[in-house]
mmCIF file of the N, C-alpha and C atoms, coordinates in Angstrom:
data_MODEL
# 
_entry.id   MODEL 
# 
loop_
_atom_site.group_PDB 
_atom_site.id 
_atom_site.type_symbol 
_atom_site.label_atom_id 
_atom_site.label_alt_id 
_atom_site.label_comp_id 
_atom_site.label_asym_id 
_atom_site.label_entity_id 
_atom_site.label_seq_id 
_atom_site.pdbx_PDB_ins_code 
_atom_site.Cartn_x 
_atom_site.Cartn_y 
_atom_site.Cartn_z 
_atom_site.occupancy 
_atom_site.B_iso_or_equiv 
_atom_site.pdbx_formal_charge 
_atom_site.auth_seq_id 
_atom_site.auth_comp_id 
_atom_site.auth_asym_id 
_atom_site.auth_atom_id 
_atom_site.pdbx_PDB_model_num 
ATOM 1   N N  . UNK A 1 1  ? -0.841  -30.390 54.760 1.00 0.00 ? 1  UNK A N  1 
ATOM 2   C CA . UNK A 1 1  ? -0.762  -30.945 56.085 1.00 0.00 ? 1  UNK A CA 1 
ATOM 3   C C  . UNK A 1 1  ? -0.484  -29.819 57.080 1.00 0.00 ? 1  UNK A C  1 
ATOM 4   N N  . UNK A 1 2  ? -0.528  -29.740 57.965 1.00 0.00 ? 2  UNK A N  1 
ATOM 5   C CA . UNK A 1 2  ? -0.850  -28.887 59.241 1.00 0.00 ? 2  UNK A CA 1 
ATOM 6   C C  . UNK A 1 2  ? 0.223   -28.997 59.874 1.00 0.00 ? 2  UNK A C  1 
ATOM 7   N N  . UNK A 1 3  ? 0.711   -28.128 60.263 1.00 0.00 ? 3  UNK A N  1 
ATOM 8   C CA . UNK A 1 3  ? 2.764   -28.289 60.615 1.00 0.00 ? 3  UNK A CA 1 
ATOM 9   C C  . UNK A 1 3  ? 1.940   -28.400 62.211 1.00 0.00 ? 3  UNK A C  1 
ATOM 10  N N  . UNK A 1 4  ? 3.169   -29.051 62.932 1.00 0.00 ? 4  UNK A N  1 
ATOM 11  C CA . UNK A 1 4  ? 3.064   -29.443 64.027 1.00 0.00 ? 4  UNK A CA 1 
ATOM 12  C C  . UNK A 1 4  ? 2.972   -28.491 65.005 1.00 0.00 ? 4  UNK A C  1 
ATOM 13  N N  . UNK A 1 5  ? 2.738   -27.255 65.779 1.00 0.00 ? 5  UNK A N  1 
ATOM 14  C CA . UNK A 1 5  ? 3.386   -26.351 66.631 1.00 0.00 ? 5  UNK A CA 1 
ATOM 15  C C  . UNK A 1 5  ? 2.727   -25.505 65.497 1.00 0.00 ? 5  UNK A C  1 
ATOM 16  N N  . UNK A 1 6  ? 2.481   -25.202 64.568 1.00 0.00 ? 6  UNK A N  1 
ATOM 17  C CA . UNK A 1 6  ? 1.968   -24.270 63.808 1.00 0.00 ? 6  UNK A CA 1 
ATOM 18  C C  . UNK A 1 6  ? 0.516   -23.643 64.758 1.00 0.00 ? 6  UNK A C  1 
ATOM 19  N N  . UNK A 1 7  ? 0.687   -22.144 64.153 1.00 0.00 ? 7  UNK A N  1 
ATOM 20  C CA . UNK A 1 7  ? -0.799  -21.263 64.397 1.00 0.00 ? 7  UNK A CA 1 
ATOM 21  C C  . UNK A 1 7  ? -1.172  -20.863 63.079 1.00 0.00 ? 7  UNK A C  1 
ATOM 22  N N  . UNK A 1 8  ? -2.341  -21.390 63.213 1.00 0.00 ? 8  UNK A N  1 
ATOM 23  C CA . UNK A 1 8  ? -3.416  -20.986 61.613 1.00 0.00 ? 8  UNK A CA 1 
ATOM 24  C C  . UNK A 1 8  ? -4.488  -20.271 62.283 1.00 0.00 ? 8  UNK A C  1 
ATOM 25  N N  . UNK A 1 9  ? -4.699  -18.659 61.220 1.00 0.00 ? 9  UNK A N  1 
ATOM 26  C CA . UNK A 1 9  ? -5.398  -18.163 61.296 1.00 0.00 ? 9  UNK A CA 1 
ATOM 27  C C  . UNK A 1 9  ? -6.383  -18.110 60.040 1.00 0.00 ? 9  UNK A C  1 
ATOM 28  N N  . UNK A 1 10 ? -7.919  -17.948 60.427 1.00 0.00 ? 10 UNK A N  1 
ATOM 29  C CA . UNK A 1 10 ? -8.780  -17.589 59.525 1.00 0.00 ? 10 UNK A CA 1 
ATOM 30  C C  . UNK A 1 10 ? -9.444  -16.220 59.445 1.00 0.00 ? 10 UNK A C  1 
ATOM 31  N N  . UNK A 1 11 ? -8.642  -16.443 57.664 1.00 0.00 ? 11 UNK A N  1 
ATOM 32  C CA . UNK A 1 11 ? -9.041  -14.431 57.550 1.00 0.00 ? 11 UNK A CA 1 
ATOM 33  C C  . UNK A 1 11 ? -10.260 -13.846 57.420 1.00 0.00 ? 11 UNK A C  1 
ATOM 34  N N  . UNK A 1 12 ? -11.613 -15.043 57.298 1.00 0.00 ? 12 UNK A N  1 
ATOM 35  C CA . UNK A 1 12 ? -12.827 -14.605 57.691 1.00 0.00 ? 12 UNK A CA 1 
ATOM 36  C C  . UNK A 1 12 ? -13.382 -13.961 58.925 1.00 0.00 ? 12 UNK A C  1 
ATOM 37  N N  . UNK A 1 13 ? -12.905 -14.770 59.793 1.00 0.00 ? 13 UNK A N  1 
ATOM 38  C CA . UNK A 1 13 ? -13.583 -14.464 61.303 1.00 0.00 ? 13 UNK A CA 1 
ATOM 39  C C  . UNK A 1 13 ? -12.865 -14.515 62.135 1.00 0.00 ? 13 UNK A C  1 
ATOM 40  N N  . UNK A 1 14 ? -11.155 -14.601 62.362 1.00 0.00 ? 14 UNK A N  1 
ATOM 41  C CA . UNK A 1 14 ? -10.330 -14.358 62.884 1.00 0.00 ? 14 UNK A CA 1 
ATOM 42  C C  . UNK A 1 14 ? -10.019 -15.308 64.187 1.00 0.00 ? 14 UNK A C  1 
ATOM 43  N N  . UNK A 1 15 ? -10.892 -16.336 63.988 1.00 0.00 ? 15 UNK A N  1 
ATOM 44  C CA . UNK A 1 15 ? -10.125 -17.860 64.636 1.00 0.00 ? 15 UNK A CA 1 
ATOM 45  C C  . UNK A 1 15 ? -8.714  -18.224 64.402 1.00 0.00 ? 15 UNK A C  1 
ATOM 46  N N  . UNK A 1 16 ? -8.113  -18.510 65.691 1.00 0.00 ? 16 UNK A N  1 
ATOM 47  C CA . UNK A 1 16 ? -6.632  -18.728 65.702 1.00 0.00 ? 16 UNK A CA 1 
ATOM 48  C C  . UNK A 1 16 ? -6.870  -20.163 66.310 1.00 0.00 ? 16 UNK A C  1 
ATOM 49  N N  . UNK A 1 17 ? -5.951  -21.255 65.749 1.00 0.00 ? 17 UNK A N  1 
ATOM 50  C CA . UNK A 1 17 ? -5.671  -22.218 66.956 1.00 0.00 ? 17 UNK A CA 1 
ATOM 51  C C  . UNK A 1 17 ? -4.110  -22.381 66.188 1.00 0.00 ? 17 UNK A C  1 
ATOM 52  N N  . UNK A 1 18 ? -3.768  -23.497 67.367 1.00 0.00 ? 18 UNK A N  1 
ATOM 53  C CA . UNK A 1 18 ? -2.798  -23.676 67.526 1.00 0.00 ? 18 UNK A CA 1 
ATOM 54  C C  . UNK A 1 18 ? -2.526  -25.788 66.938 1.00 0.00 ? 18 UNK A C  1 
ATOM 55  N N  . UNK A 1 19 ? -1.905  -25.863 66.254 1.00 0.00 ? 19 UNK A N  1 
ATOM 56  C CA . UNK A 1 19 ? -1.304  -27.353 66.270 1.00 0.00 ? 19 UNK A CA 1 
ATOM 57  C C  . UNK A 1 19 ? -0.789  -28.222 67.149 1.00 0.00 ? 19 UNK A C  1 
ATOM 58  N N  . UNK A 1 20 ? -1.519  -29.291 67.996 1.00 0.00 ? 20 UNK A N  1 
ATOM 59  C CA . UNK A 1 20 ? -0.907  -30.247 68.598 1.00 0.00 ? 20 UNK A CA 1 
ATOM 60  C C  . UNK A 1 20 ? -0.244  -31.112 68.063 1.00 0.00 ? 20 UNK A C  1 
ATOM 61  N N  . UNK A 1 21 ? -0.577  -31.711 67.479 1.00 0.00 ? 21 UNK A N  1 
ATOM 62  C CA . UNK A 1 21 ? -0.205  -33.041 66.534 1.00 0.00 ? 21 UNK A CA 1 
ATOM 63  C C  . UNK A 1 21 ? -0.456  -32.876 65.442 1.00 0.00 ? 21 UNK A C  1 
ATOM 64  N N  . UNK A 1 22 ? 0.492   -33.191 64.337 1.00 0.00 ? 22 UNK A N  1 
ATOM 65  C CA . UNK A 1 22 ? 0.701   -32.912 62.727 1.00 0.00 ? 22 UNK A CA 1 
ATOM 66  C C  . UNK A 1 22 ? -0.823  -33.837 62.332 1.00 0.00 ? 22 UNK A C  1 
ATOM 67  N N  . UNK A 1 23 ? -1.144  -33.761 60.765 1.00 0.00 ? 23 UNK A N  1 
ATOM 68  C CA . UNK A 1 23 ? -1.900  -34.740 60.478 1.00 0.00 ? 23 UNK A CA 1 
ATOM 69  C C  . UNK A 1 23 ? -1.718  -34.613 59.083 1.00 0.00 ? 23 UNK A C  1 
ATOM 70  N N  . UNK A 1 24 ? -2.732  -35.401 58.321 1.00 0.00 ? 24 UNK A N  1 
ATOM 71  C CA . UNK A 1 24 ? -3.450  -35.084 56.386 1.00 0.00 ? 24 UNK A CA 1 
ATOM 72  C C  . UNK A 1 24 ? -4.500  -34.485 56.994 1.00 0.00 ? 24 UNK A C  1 
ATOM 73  N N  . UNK A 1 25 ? -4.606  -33.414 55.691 1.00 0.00 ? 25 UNK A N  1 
ATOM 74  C CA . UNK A 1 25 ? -5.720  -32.857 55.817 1.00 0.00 ? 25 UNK A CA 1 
ATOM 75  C C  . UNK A 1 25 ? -5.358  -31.152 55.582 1.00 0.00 ? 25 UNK A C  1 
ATOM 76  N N  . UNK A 1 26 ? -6.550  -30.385 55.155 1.00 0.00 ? 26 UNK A N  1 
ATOM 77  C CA . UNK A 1 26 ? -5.853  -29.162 55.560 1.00 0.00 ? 26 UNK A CA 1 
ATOM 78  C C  . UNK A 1 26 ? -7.356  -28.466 56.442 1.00 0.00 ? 26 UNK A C  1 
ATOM 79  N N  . UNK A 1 27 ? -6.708  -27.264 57.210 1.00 0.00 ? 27 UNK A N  1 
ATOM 80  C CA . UNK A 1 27 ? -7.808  -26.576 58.508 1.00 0.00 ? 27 UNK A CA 1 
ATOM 81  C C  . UNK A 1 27 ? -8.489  -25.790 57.527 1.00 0.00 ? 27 UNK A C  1 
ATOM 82  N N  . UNK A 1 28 ? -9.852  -25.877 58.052 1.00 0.00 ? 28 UNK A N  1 
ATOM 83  C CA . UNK A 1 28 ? -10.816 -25.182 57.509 1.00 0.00 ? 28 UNK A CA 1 
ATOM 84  C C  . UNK A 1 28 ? -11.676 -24.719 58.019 1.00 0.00 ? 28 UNK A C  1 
ATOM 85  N N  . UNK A 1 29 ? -11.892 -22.961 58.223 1.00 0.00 ? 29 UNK A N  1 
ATOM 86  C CA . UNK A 1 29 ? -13.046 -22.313 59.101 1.00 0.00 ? 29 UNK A CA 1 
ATOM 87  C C  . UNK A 1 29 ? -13.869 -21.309 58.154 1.00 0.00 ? 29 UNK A C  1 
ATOM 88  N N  . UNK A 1 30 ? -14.957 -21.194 57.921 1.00 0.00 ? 30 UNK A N  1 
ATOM 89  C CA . UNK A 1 30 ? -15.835 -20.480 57.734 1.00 0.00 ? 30 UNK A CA 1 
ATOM 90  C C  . UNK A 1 30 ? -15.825 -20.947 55.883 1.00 0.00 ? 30 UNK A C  1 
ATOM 91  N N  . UNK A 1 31 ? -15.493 -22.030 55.860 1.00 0.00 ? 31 UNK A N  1 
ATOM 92  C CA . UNK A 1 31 ? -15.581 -22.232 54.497 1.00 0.00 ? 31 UNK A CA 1 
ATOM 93  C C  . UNK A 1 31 ? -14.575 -22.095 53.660 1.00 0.00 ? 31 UNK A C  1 
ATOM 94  N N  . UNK A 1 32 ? -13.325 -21.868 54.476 1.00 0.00 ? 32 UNK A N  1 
ATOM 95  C CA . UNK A 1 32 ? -11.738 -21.416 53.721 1.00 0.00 ? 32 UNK A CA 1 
ATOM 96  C C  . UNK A 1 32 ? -10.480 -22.126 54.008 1.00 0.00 ? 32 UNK A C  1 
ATOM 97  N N  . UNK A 1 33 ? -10.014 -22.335 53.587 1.00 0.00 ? 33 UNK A N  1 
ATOM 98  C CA . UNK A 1 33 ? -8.597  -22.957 54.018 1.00 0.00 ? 33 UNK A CA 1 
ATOM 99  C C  . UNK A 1 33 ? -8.248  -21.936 54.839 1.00 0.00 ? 33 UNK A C  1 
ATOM 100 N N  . UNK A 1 34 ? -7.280  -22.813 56.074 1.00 0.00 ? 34 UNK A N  1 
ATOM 101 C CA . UNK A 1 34 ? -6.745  -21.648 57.378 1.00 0.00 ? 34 UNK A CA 1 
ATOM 102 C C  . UNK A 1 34 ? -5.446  -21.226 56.665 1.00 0.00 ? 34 UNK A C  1 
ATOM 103 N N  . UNK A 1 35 ? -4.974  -20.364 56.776 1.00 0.00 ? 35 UNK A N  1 
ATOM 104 C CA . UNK A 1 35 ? -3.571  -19.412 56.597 1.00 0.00 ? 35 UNK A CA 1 
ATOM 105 C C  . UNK A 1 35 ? -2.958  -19.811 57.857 1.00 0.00 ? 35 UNK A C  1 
ATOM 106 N N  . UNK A 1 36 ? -1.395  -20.252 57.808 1.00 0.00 ? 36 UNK A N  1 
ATOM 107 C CA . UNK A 1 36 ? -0.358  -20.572 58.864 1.00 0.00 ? 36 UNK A CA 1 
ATOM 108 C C  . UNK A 1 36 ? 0.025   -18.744 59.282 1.00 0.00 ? 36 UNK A C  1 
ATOM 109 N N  . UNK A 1 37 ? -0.355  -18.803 60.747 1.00 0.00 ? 37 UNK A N  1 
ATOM 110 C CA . UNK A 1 37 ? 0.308   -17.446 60.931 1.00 0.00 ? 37 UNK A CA 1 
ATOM 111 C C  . UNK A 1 37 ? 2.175   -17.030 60.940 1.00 0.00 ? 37 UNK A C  1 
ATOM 112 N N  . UNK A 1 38 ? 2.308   -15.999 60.469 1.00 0.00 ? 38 UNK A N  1 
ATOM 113 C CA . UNK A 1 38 ? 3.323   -15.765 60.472 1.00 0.00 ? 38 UNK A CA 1 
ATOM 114 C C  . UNK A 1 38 ? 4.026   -14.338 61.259 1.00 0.00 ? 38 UNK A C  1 
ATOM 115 N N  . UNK A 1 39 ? 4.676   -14.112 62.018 1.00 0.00 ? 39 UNK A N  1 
ATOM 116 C CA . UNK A 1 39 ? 5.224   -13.113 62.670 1.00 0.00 ? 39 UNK A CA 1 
ATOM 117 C C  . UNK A 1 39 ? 5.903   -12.553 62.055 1.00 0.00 ? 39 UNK A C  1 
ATOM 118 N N  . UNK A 1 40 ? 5.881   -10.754 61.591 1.00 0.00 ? 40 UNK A N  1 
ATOM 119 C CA . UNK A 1 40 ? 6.515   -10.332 61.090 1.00 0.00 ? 40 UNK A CA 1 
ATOM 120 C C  . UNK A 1 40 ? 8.131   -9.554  61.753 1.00 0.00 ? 40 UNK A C  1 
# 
């Protein structure tokens, strides 16, 4: 599920969005599951 306020990035092509509203499901761009970004 897709955290609410979360940023998922895709490590194919480097699409970022951002989470409005939680849901089911998981994000998917270029054929991959999105990675939740994380700040180091």
């Amino acid at each position: 599920m897709a955290k609410e306020g979360g940023i998922y990035v895709c490590d194919v092509c480097g699409q970022v969005i951002e989470v409005k509203k939680s849901g089911v499901g998981t994000l998917v761009c270029c054929n991959q599951p999105m990675r939740l970004y994380e700040e180091d």
